[in-house]
Structure formats: C-alpha cells, structure tokens
C-alpha positions in Angstrom: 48.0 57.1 -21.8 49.9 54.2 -20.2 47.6 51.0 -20.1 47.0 49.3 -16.7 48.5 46.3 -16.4 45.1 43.8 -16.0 44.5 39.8 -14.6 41.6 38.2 -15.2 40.9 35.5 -12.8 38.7 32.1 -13.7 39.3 33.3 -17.3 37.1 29.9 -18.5 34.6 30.9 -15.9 31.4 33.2 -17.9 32.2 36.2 -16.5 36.3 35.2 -17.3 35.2 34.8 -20.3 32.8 38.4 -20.9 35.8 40.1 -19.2 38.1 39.3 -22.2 35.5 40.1 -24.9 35.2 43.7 -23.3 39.0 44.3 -22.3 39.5 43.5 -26.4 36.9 46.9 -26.5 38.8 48.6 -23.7 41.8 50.6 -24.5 42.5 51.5 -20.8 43.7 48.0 -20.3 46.0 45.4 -21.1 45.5 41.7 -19.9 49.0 40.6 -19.2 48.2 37.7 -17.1 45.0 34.3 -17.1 44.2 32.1 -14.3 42.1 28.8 -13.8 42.5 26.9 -11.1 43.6 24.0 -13.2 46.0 23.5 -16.3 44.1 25.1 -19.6 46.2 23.5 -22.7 46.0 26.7 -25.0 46.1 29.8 -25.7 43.6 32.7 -24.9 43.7 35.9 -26.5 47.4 35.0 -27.0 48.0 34.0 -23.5 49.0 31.0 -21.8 46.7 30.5 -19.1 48.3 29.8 -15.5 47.3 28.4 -11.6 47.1 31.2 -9.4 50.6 31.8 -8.2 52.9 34.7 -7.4 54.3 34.5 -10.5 51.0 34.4 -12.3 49.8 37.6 -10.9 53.3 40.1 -10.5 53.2 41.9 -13.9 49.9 43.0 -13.1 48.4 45.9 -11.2 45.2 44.7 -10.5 42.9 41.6 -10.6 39.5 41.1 -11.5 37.8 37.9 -9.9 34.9 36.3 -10.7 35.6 32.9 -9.4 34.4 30.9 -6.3 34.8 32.0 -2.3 37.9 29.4 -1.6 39.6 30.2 -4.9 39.2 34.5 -3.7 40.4 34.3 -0.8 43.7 32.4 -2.3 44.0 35.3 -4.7 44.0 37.8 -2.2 46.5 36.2 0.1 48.6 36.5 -3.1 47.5 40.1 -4.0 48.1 41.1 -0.2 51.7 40.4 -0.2 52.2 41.8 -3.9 50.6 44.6 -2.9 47.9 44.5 -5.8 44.5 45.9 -6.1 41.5 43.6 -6.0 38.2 43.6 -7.9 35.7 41.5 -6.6 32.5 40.0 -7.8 32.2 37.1 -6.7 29.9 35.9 -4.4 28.4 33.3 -1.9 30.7 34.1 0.8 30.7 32.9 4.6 31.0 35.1 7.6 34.3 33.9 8.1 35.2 34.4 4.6 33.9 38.3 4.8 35.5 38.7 8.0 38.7 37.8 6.2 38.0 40.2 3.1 37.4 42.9 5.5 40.6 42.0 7.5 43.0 41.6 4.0 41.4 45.4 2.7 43.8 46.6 5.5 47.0 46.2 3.4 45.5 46.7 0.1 42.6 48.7 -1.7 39.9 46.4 -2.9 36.4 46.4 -4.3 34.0 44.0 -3.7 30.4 43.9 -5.1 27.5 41.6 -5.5 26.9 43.0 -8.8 28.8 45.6 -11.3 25.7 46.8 -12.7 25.1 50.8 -12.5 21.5 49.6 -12.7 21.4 47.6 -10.0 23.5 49.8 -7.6 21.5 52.5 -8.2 18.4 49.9 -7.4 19.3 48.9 -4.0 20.0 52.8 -3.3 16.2 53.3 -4.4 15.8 50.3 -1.5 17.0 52.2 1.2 15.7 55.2 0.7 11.9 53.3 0.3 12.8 50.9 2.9 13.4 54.3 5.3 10.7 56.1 4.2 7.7 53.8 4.8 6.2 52.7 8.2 7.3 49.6 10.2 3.4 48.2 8.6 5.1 47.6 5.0 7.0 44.2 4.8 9.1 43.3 2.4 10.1 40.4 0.0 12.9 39.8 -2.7 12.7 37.8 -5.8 15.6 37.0 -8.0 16.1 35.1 -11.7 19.6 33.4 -12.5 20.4 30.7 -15.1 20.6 27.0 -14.3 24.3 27.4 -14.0 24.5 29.4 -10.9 24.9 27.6 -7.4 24.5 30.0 -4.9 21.0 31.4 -3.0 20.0 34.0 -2.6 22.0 35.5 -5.4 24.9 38.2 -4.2 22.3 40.9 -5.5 19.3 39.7 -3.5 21.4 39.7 -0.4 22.8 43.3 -1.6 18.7 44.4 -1.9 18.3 42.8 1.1 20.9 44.7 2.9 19.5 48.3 1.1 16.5 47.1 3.3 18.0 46.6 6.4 20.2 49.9 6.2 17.4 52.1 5.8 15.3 50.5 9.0 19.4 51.0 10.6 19.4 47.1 11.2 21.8 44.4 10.7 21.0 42.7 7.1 21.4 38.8 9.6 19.1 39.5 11.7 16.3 40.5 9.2 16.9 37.2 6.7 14.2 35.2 7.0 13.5 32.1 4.8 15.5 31.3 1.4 13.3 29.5 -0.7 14.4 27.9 -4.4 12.2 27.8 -7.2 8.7 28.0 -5.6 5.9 29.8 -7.6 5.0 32.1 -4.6 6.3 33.1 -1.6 5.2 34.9 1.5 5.7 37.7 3.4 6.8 38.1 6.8 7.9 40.2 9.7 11.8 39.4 8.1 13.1 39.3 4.8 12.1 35.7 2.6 13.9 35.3 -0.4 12.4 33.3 -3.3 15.8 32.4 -5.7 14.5 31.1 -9.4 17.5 29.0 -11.9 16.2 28.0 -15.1 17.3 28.6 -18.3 20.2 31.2 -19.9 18.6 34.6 -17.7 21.4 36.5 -17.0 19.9 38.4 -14.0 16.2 39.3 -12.8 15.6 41.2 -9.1 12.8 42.8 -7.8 11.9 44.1 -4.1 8.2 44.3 -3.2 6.7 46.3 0.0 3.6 45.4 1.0 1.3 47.1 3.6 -1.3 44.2 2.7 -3.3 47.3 1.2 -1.0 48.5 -1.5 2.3 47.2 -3.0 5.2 48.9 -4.1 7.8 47.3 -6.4 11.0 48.1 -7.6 13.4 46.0 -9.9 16.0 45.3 -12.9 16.7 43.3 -15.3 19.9 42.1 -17.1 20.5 41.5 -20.8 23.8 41.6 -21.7 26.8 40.1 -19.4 28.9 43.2 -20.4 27.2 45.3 -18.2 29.1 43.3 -15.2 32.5 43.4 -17.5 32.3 46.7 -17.6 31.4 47.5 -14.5 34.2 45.6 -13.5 36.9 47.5 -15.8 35.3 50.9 -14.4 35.8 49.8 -10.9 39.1 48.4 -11.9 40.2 51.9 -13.3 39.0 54.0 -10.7 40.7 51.6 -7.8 43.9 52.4 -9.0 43.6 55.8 -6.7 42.6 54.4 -4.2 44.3 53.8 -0.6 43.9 50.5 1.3 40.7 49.8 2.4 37.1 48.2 1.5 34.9 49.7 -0.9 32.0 48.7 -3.0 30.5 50.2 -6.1 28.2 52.7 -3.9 31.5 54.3 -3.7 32.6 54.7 -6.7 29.0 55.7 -7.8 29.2 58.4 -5.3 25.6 57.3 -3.6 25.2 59.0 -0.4 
C-alpha cells in the first residue's frame, strides 16, 4: 500500500511533537514535510524543519495542525490553493476566524475538531441525546481540566459539550454560553451554559457535563491519559479525509454518529 504523503504542522508544539512519536508507529503514513513558525536549527526525525510556505507543504497530501488560530488560517490559505487536505485540531478560534474555515472548506475537504478522542466524541453524542431528552427544568454546567500550559477557555472540548447541549434543545450553542469562569472551586448553575476551566499541573484532558433538576444530578464525563489518543485520532481522520470531497466535516462524521 502506497503511504500518504503526511505534514505535521507546529512540529515543536506538544501535540507536533505526539504526532511524530505515533506516525514512527503508523505505517499508513510518511512525514515528508515539518513546520514551526520560526527557524528550528536541526533535524527531526531526519527532517529539516521549515516556515510555513508553499514549498514547505507541496510534497504532501495532507496536513495535520495543532498550532494556534492566526498560524491555521495561514496554513489553509496555503493548503487552499495547493489543493491539500486539512486536519484540524486546533482551537480557540473567533467567529471571524470560523467563518473563514467554513468559507476555505469550499475548495478543499477539511476536518476540524476540538478533540480527536473517540472517547470524547462519542461523549458529547451522549450530551445531545440527554440534553434532548430531559425537560427544560434540568440546567446544565460544564467543567474541564487542562495543564498549566494551555491558554485558551473554555477548552475546544467544553465548547464542543457545550454545543452537544445546545443541538439537542435545537439552539444556537452563542446564545446559550453563559459565564466562563477560570480556576474557581465551584460554580453555579444557571438558565445558560457556565463554564468552570481548571489549568494546573501536566492533566492532559478532564470534562464532565452535569444536569441538574436541583433534585437529582446526572453527570457524564472523560478523562485523558495518554496524548496519543489525539495523534491517533488525528492520523485516522487524516486517512479517512483522503476520500473525501470539499467540504467541512468533523469527527462525528467520520465516527458515523447520527
């Protein structure tokens, strides 16, 4: 079987990193090109590490980026007129900036996702279906767990949960966000969504949605312990892209959740 023709974006970045431990495990793939968004001096896996350019990215087939919103949408401006598939996991993105996604998945097939975990897919798909089957009396709350490292809040998975939420009551996910909070011990609940968003330590990835009906609660959550489960999420999505026509998909897709 012919190898697909991989770039790893942000390759100094965590996930850049995990990506090239699992590709190394992956005989589906071949990593023929590395980007940073600034000169590395050496080698990485055997390969020179470049700026994102046209000429970084034309021997591949597809990308795979896990970098920073201004740094993605560079990529794909790139991608776009290469005509290269996109695998994104990046997150913290601004209306504008998802507008612009949406607009670029015209011309070529990509695949965005707040998180490549099966786990956690199949978690916010648990969300909808609970957050359409209980009465308008349960509210509902999401709590997430990152490391220190991590900049954005609420984490591209709370804001996925949040959004299994707001699809089961058939509402817009912006106008049921209610308050962010960052680092509290407690939170309430209210008529909208609050997010409480905890950074400490190493944890690679806590979430948990709680419905209350201030008589009984109903949780549901997932935790992370190994960063390959995003790398190989990634790769899968990566592989199973390659089919695909122009357009904008998520991992729901390629899970197949209806």
């Amino acid at each position: 079987m012919k190898k697909i023709n991989l770039a790893i974006t942000g390759c100094m970045g965590r996930m850049g990193q995990q990506l090239i431990k699992s590709v190394s495990k992956n005989k589906a793939f071949k990593v023929v090109s590395l980007t940073e968004n600034k000169k590395i001096r050496k080698r990485i896996s055997g390969i020179e590490p470049q700026i994102n350019s046209y000429d970084a990215f034309k021997k591949a087939k597809v990308i795979i980026d896990f970098t920073v919103p201004k740094s993605t949408i560079q990529i794909l401006r790139i991608a776009v007129k290469q005509k290269k598939r996109v695998v994104i996991g990046t997150t913290g993105f601004s209306k504008k900036e998802e507008k612009l996604i949406k607009n670029l998945s015209r011309k070529i097939p990509i695949l965005k996702a707040g998180n490549m975990s099966l786990g956690v897919n199949l978690l916010m798909y648990l969300t909808e279906i609970a957050s359409k089957s209980l009465s308008s009396n349960f509210l509902s709350k999401i709590y997430e767990v990152h490391h220190k490292h991590k900049i954005d809040y609420p984490s591209g998975t709370a804001l996925m949960l949040g959004k299994g939420i707001a699809d089961g009551k058939n509402k817009n996910l912006n106008s049921l966000i209610g308050k962010k909070y960052l680092n509290k011990k407690s939170f309430p609940y209210s008529k909208k969504i609050n997010f409480n968003s905890i950074r400490k330590g190493e944890v690679i990835g806590e979430h948990e949605v709680r419905f209350s009906s201030g008589k009984e609660i109903i949780k549901l959550n997932h935790e992370s312990f190994d960063r390959a489960l995003y790398s190989e999420g990634a790769l899968t999505a990566a592989s199973w892209l390659m089919s695909k026509k122009a357009g904008l998909y998520s991992m729901r897709d390629l899970l197949n959740f209806k």
